[in-house]
N, C-alpha and C positions, 0 to 999 in steps of 0.2 A: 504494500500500500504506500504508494506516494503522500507524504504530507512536507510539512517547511517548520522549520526554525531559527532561528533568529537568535547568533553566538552571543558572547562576549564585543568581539570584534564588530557586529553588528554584519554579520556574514550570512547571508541566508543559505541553509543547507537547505537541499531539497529532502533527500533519503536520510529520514528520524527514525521510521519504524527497521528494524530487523524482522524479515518476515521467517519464518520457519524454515528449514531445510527441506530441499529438494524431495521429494518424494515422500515425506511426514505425511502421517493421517488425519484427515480432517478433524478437528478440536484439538490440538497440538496446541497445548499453552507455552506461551515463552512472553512474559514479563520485558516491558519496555527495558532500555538501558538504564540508566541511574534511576529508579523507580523509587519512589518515597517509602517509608515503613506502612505496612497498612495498620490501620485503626479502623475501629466500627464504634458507630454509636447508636442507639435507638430510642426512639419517643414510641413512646405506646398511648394512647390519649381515647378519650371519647367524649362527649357533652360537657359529662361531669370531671371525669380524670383525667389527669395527664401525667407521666412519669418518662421519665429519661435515665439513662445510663451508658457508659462506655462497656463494651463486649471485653470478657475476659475469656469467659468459653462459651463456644459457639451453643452448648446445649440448654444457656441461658436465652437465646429466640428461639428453640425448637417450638417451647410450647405458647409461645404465642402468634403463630403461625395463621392457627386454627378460630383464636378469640374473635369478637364480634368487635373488641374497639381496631382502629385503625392503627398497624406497625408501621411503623419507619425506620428502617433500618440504610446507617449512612456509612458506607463506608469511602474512609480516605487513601490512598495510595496502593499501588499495584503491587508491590514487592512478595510477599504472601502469597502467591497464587495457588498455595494448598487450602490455604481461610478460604479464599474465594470461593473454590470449587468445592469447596465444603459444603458452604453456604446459598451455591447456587444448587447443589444437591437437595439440602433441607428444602428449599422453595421449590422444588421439582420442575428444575431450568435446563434447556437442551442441552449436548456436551457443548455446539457450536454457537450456542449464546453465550456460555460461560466464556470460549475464547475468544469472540468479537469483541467481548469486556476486559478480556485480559491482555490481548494480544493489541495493543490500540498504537496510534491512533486509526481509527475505520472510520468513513465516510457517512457521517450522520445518516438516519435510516428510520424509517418503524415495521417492524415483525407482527404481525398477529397470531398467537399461537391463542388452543385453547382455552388455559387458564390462565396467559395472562399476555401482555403486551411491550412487547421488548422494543423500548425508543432508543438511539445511541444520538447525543445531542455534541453540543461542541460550544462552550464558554471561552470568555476573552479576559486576560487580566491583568494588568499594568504592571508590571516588575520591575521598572526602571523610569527614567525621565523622559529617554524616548522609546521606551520598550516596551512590547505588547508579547502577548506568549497566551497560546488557546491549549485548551486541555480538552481533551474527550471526556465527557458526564452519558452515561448508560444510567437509565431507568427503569425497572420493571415495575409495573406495574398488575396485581393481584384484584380477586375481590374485597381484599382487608387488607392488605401490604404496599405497600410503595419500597423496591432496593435502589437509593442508589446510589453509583460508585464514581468515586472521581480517584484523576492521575496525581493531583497535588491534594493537601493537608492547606486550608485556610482556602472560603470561598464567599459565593455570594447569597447564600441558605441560610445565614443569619437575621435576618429579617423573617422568616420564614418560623424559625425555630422561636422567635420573641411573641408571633401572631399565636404559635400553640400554646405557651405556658403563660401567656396574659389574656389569653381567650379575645384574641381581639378579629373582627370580622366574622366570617362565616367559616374558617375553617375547621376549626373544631364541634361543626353541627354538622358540615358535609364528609362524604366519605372518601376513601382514598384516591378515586379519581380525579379530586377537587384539589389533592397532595399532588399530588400529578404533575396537573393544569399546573399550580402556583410554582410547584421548582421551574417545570420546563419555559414559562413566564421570566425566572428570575436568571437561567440560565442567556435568555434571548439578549432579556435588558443588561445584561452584564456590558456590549457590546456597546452602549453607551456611555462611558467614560470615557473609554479607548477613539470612540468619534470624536468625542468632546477633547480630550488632549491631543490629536493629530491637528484637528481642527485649527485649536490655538495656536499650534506651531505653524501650521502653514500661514496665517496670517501674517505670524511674525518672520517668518521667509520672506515671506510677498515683500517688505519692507526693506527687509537685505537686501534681497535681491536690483530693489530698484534704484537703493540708496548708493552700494556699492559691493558687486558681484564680485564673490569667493569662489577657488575652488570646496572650501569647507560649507558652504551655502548647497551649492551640487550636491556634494556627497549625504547632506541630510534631507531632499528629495527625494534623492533616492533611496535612502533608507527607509523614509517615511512611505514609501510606494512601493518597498517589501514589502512594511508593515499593513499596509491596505492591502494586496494580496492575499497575506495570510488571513486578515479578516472576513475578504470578500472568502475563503476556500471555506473557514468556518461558518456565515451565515447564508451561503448560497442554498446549500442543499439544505438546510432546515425548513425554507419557503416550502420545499417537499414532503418534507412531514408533517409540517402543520395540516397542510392541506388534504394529505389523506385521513389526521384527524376529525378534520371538520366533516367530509365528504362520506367518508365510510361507516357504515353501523356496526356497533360494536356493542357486547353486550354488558364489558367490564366500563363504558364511559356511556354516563348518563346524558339524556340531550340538556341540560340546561348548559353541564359544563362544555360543550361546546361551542358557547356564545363567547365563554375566557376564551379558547381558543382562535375563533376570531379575532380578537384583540390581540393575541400572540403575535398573530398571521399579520396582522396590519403593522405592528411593530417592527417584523421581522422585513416586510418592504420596504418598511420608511428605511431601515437600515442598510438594506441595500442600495436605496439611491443614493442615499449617503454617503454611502462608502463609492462609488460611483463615481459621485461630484467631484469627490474628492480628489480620485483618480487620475480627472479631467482636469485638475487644479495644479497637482504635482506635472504631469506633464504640460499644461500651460507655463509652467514656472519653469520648469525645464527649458521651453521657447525663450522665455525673456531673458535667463539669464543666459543663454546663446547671443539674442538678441542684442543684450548688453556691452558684449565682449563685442560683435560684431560693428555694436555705432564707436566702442573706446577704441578700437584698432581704424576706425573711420577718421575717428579725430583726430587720433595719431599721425594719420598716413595724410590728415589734408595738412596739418602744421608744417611735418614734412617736406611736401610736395613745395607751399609757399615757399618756405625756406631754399628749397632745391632753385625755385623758379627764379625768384631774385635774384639770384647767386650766379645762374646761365649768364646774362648780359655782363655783370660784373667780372666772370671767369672768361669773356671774350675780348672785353678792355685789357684784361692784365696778359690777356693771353697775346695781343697786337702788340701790344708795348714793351713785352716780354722776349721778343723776337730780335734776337741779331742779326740785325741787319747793319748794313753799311751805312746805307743813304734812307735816314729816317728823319727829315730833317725837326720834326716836333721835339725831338729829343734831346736839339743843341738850346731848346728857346726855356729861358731862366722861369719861365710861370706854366711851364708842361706838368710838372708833379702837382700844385697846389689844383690844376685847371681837373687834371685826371681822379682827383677825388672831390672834386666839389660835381664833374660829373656821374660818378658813382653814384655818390650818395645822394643827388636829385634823384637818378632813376631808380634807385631804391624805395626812396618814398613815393615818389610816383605809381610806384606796382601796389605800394600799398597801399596807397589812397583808392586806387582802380580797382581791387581787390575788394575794399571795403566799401565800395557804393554800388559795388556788384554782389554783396553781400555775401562774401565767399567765405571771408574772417570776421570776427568781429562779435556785436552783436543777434549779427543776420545770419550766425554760421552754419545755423540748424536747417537751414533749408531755404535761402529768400530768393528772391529776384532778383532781377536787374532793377537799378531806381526807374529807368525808363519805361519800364513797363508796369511800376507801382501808381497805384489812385491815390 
């Protein structure tokens, strides 16, 4: 699976994932490279209760599996992929679900199986000043459970988790589909911070760029127009899942909550054009600051040229007078040298008098006429 990342160096790699060896059987787990420790936590909640805990053994969610309030079980980082498939055992998950989840990043998606519904979603989240980094988030969804797993440890489900232990909205009356909706929700809007800090900085390029064009100006366009790639990889294909959300009947998602899902849906376009515009931005600026270079090496080369031009006539006086000759007779008379630079330096300023009412030099340099043809 091709996906991007984005070094130190600010170097986009293409090839992140390691995909299995050669002839491996299908559901072959093999954990990303530097993979985080995993951790589990789960909320178990319903109208009235709500309780939470970090997992120490897995046979601590067996039996709430089956309960009538709503599980959550969240688990953080891929490292563990014996937890996992443990865990995706207990909730009776394909072998090749478990490795779409482990085996990441995979290209956002939604599965319909029949107890339950396996979404693979894709978040965005600032690590740096100019740095954006997407992780793959896998959701299943149950009649009573929501699992789901992310590649980093610290995300955007805290707002989520403050809604169930302060009982605030509707989620703690609705049921786990409504848990669903709100992550893959908070997963979408994640990608809005990341618009919002690309955004800022292009503006303040835009300024760079106009005021006085860097090579370092360049190189963080470009960077910034990795960074919008990577963006646009992670929310392109979700537009895809939303929509067979919304489109398809399903017996695990109630029809109300597919009206949040619309709203997902609409989110997740605004964010596309966005990220779009944006696109269109960094390569606009890419034109100007070409553009820039292109009128500074103009104004160079007309200073230049003036200079060269004046210079012709004056390099032909010295070049006559320069000449050994015999019989020159200008060269025996006492006021030859004062005569030969008071000629010069007439026609010197004469080029530039002519120059400047023909608005070559000056203040007319950017572009004028001839005065003869000005109103």
């Amino acid at each position: 699976m091709v996906s991007d990342f984005i070094d130190q160096r600010g170097i986009l790699t293409v090839f992140r994932r390691t995909p299995p060896p050669a002839g491996s059987s299908p559901g072959t787990l093999l954990a990303p490279a530097a993979a985080e420790p995993t951790r589990m936590y789960v909320f178990d909640y319903t109208t009235e209760t709500a309780s939470e805990f970090e997992v120490s053994d897995l046979s601590d969610v067996l039996h709430l599996k089956d309960t009538a309030s709503v599980t959550w079980v969240d688990v953080q980082g891929l490292s563990d992929t014996t937890a996992i498939s443990r865990l995706g055992e207990m909730f009776g998950l394909h072998s090749l679900t478990i490795a779409d989840i482990v085996n990441a990043p995979a290209r956002p998606k939604v599965e319909d199986h029949d107890d339950y519904l396996f979404i693979i979603s894709s978040g965005a989240e600032i690590i740096g000043p100019l740095e954006i980094k997407t992780e793959q988030i896998s959701i299943i969804l149950g009649k009573h459970f929501v699992l789901s797993i992310q590649e980093r440890s610290g995300d955007n489900f805290e707002p989520i988790r403050n809604r169930i232990r302060q009982k605030q909205g509707m989620i703690r009356k609705a049921g786990a589909d409504h848990l669903a909706c709100a992550l893959l929700d908070a997963i979408i809007d994640s990608h809005y911070p990341c618009l919002e800090l690309i955004g800022d900085r292009l503006e303040d390029l835009e300024d760079d760029i106009l005021e006085h064009s860097d090579k370092e100006s360049l190189r963080q366009v470009y960077h910034l127009r990795r960074q919008l790639i990577s963006l646009r990889r992670s929310i392109w294909p979700q537009r895809e899942v939303l929509s067979y959300l919304i489109r398809e009947e399903n017996k695990l998602l109630k029809k109300p909550v597919r009206a949040y899902f619309r709203d997902s849906y609409d989110h997740c376009v605004q964010i596309i054009d966005v990220t779009e515009t944006f696109r269109e931005m960094c390569s606009d600026l890419s034109d100007v600051y070409l553009s820039s270079l292109s009128n500074r090496m103009n104004e160079i080369m007309k200073v230049l040229t003036v200079i060269s031009t004046i210079f012709i006539p004056l390099s032909f006086f010295a070049g006559v007078y320069g000449m050994n000759f015999r019989h020159m007779p200008e060269l025996e008379l006492t006021w030859t040298y004062p005569l030969f630079w008071i000629l010069t330096i007439t026609c010197a300023l004469s080029m530039l008098v002519l120059f400047r009412r023909c608005g070559w030099i000056g203040s007319s340099a950017s572009g004028g006429t001839p005065v003869k043809n000005r109103k």
